[in-house]
C-alpha positions as CSV (number, residue, x, y, z in Angstrom):
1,X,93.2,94.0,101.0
2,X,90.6,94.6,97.9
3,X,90.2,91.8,95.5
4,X,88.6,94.3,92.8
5,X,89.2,98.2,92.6
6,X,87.0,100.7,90.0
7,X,89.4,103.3,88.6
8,X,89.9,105.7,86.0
9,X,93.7,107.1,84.8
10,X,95.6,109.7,82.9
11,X,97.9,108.4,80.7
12,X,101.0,110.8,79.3
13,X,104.4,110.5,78.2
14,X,106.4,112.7,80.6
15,X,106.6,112.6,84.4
16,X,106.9,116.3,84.5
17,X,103.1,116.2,82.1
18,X,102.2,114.0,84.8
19,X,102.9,116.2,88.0
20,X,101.4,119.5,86.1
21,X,98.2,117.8,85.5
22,X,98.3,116.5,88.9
23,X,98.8,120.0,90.3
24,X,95.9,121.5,88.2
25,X,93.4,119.1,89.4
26,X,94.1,119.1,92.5
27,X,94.0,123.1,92.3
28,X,90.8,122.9,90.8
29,X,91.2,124.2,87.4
30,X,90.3,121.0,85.8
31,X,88.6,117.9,87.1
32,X,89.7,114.0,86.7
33,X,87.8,113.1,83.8
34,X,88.1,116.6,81.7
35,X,91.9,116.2,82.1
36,X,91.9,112.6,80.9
37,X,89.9,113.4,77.8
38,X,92.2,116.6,76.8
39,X,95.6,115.1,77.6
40,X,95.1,111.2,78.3
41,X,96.6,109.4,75.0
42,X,95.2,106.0,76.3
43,X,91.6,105.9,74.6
44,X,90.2,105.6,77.7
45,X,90.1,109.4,77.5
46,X,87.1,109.7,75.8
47,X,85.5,108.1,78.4
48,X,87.0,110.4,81.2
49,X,89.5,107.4,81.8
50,X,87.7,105.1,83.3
51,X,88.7,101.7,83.0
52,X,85.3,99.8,85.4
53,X,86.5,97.6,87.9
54,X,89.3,94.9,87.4
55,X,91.5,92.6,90.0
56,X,94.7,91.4,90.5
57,X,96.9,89.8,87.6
58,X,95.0,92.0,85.1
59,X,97.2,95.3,84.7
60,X,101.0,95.7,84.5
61,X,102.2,95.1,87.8
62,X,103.1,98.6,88.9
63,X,100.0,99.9,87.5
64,X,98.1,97.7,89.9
65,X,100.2,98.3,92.9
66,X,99.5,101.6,92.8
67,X,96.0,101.2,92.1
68,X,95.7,98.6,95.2
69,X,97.2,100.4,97.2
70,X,95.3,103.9,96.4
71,X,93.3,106.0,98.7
72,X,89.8,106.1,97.9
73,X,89.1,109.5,95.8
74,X,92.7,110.8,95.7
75,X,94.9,111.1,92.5
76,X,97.9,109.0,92.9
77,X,101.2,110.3,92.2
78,X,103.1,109.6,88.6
79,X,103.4,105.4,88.2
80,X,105.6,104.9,85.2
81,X,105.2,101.7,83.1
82,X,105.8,100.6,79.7
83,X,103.3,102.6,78.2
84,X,104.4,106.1,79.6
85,X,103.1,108.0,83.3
86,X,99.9,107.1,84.9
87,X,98.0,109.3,87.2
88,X,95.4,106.9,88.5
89,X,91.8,107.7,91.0
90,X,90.4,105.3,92.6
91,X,87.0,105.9,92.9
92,X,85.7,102.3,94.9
93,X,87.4,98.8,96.2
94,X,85.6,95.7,97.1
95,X,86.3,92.6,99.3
């Protein structure tokens, strides 16, 4: 299991936003980072979404399950917190 993961999200307000930005980067009309800064309300978004690298204990906890428990390079499906729908991508985990 990684102590550390690097990872960039989406952040929106409906599941249903979620699952159509979802469906158009994985279709390939928009990448990751250009969907996070036109529809990401976290401001994170300017920056693509990236958030660096960060362990366990420092995001809400089902924020970092999902993000733990990500495959490398693959947009995660909706994770609702608090805040609203995350689509998160893992882009590198270390030991």
């Amino acid at each position: 299991m990684s102590n550390r993961v690097k990872a960039s999200h989406i952040l929106v307000k409906t599941e249903a936003e979620a699952l159509d930005i979802k469906n158009r980067i994985e279709n390939g009309e928009i990448d990751f980072p250009h969907a996070a800064g036109q529809y990401s309300f976290c401001p994170s978004g300017g920056d693509g979404g990236d958030l660096g690298w960060f362990g366990k204990g420092v995001m809400v906890k089902p924020f970092e399950d999902a993000a733990f428990s990500a495959e490398l390079n693959k947009v995660t499906n909706p994770i609702q917190t608090q805040f609203g729908w995350h689509l998160i991508l893992v882009t590198d985990k270390e030991d």
